[in-house]
MARKOL-487731 format. One record per residue (C-alpha): residue in three letters; residue number from 0; x, y, z. Coordinates in nm, 4 decimals, always signed. Layout:
BEGIN
[ALA NUM [X Y Z]],
...
This chain:
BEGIN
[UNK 0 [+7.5189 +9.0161 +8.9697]],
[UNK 1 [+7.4679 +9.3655 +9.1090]],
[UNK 2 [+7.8028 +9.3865 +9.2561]],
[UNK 3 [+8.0314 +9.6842 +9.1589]],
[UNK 4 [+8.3707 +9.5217 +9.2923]],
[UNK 5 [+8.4793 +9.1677 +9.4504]],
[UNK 6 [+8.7656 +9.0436 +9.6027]],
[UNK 7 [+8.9884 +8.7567 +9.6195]],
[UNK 8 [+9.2919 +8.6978 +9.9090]],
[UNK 9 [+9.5066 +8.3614 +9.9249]],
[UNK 10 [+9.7283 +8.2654 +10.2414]],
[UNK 11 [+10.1117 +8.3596 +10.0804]],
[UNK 12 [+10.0304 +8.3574 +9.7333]],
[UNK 13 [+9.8086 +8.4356 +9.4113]],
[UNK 14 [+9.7398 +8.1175 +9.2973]],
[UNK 15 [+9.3481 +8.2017 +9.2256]],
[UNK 16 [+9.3625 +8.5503 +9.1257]],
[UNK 17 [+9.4834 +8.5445 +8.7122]],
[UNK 18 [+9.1074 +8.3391 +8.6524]],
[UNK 19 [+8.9212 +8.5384 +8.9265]],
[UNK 20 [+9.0166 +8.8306 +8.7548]],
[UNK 21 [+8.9220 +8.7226 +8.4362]],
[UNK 22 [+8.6002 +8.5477 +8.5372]],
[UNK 23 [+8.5189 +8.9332 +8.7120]],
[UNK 24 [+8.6343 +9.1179 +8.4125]],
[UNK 25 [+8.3749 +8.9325 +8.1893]],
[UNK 26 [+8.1333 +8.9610 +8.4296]],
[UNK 27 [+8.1594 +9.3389 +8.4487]],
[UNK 28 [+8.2301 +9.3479 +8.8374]],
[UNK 29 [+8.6037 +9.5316 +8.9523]],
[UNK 30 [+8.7992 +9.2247 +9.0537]],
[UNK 31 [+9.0392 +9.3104 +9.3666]],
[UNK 32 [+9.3042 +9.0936 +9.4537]],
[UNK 33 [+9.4784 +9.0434 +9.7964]],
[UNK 34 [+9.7064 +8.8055 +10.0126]],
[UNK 35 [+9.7095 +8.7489 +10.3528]],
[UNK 36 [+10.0687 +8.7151 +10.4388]],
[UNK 37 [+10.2695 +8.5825 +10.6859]],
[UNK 38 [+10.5500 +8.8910 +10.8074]],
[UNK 39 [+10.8430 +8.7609 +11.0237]],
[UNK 40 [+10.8617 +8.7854 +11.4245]],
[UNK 41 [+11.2073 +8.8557 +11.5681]],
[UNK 42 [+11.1283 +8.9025 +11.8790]],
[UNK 43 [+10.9403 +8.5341 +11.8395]],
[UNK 44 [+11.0755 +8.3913 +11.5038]],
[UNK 45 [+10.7971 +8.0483 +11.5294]],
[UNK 46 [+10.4746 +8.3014 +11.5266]],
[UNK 47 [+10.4978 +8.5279 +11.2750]],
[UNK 48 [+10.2761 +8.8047 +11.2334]],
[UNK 49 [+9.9948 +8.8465 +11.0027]],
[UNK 50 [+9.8283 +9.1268 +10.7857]],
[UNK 51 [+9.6507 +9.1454 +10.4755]],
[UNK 52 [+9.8062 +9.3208 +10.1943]],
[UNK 53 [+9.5395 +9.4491 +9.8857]],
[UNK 54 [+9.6280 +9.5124 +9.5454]],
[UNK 55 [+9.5749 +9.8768 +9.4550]],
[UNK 56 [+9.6924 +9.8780 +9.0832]],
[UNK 57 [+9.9741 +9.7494 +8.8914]],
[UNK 58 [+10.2633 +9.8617 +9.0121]],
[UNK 59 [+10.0980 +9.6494 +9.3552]],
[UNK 60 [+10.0580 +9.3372 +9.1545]],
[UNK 61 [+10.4312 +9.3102 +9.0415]],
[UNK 62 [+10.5339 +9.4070 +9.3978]],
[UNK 63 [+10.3339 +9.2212 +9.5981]],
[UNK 64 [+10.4530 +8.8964 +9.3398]],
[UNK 65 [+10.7666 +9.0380 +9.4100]],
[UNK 66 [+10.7874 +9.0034 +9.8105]],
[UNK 67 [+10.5607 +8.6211 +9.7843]],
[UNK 68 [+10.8519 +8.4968 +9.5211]],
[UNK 69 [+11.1429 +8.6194 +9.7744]],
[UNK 70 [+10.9200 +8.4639 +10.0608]],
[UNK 71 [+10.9639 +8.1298 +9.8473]],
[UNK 72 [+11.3078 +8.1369 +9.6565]],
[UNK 73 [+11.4976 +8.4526 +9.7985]],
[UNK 74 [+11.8436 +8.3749 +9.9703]],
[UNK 75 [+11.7789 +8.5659 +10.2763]],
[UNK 76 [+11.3611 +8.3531 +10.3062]],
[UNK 77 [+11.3286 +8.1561 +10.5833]],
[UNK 78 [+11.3640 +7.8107 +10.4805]],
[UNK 79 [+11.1332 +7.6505 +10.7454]],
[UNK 80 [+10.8079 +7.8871 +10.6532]],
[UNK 81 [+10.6882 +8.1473 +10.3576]],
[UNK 82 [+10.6823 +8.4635 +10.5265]],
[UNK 83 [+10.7816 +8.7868 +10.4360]],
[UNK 84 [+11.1119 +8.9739 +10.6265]],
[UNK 85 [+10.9847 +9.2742 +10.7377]],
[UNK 86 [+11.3494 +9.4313 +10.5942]],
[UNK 87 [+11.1669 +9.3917 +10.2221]],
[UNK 88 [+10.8466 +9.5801 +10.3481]],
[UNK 89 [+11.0674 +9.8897 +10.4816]],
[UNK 90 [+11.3154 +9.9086 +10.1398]],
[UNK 91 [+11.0682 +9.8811 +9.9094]],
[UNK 92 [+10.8441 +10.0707 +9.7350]],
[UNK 93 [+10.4804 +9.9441 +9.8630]],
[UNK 94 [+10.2687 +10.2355 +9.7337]],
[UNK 95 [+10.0385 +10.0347 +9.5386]],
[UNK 96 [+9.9358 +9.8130 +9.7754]],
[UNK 97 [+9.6678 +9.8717 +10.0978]],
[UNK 98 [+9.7767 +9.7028 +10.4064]],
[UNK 99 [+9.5091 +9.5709 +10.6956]],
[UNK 100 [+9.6975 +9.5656 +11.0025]],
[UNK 101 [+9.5970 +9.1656 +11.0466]],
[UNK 102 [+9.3196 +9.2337 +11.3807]],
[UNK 103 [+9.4545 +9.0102 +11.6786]],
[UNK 104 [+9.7293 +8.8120 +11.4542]],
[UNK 105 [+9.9073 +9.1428 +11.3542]],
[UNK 106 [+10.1925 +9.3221 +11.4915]],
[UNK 107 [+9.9604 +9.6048 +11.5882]],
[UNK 108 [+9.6971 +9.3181 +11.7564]],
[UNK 109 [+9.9378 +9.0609 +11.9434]],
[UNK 110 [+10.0761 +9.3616 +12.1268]],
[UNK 111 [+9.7519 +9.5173 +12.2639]],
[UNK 112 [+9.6609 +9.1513 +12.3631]],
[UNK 113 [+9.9596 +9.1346 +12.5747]],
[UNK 114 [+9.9430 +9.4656 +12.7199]],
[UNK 115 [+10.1858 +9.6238 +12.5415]],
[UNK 116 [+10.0250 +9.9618 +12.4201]],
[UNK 117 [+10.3707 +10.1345 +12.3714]],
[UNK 118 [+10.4884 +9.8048 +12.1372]],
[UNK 119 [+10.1414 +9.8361 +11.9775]],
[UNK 120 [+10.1801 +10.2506 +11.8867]],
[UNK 121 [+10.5037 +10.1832 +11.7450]],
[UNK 122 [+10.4264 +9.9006 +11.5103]],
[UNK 123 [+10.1420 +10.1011 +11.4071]],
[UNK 124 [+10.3657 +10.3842 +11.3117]],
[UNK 125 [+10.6192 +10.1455 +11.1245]],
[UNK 126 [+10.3183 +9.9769 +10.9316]],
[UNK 127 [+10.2216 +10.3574 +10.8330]],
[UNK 128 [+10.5232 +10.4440 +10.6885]],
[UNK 129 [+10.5635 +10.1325 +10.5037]],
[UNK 130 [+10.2455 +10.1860 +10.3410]],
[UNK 131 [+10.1872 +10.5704 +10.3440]],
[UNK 132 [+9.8014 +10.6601 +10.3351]],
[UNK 133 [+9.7462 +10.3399 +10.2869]],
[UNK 134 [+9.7613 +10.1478 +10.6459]],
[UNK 135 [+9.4347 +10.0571 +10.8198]],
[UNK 136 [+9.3767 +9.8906 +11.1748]],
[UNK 137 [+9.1440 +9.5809 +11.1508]],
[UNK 138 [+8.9393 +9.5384 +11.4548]],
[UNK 139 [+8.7691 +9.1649 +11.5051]],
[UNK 140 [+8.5157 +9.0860 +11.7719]],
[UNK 141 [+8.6798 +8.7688 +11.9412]],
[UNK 142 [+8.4314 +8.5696 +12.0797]],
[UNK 143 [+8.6478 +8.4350 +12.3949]],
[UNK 144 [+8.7184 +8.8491 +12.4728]],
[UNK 145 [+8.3694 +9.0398 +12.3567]],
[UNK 146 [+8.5019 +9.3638 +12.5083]],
């Protein structure tokens, strides 16, 4: 097909990626696989955040199928939504995973929307060290705010 690499993201799970990665393999194209996850709000516990987290290598597989399987059947999930607790994303180890910062539904996103630059900085910062060298701001043109 021409393409070096091709990716793959479900909303809070994997549920497409084990035959998308073997359909790329035999193609010849680098398969990447991703979820865009939900991350808990407790400042606002009914709109969680979002952000995009990309598998890097293996050690990013097993722990991003780590944090979706506490998000379903861990004792401290929240049992009215799959989301991740944002206590999981600071004690563990996340290097093998790239993290999108989730454009206007992110942390990062919903505070420069409302204003709140200082908020905004400091989730940045937090996102950063959870995923060292590896955190990137996404930036979406919305079409109801073209500036």
């Amino acid at each position: 097909y021409g393409l070096p690499a091709l990716g793959i993201s479900d909303l809070m799970n994997e549920f497409g990626l084990v035959k998308f990665y073997k359909a790329c393999r035999v193609a010849g194209i680098k398969p990447i696989g991703a979820a865009d996850v939900w991350i808990g709000n407790p400042n606002a516990p009914d709109k969680p955040f979002r952000t995009m987290l990309i598998i890097r290598n293996d050690a990013g597989y097993l722990r991003l199928s780590e944090l979706l399987t506490e998000a379903y059947v861990g004792k401290d999930r929240n049992i009215h939504h799959a989301e991740l607790n944002p206590e999981w994303l600071e004690n563990g180890d996340n290097s093998g995973l790239i993290c999108l910062s989730g454009a206007h539904y992110g942390e990062v996103g919903v505070n420069l929307l409302n204003g709140n630059e200082d908020a905004a900085r400091a989730a940045a910062l937090k996102y950063a060290a959870w995923f060292p060298d590896a955190f990137y701001l996404e930036l979406q043109r919305l079409p109801e705010r073209p500036e």
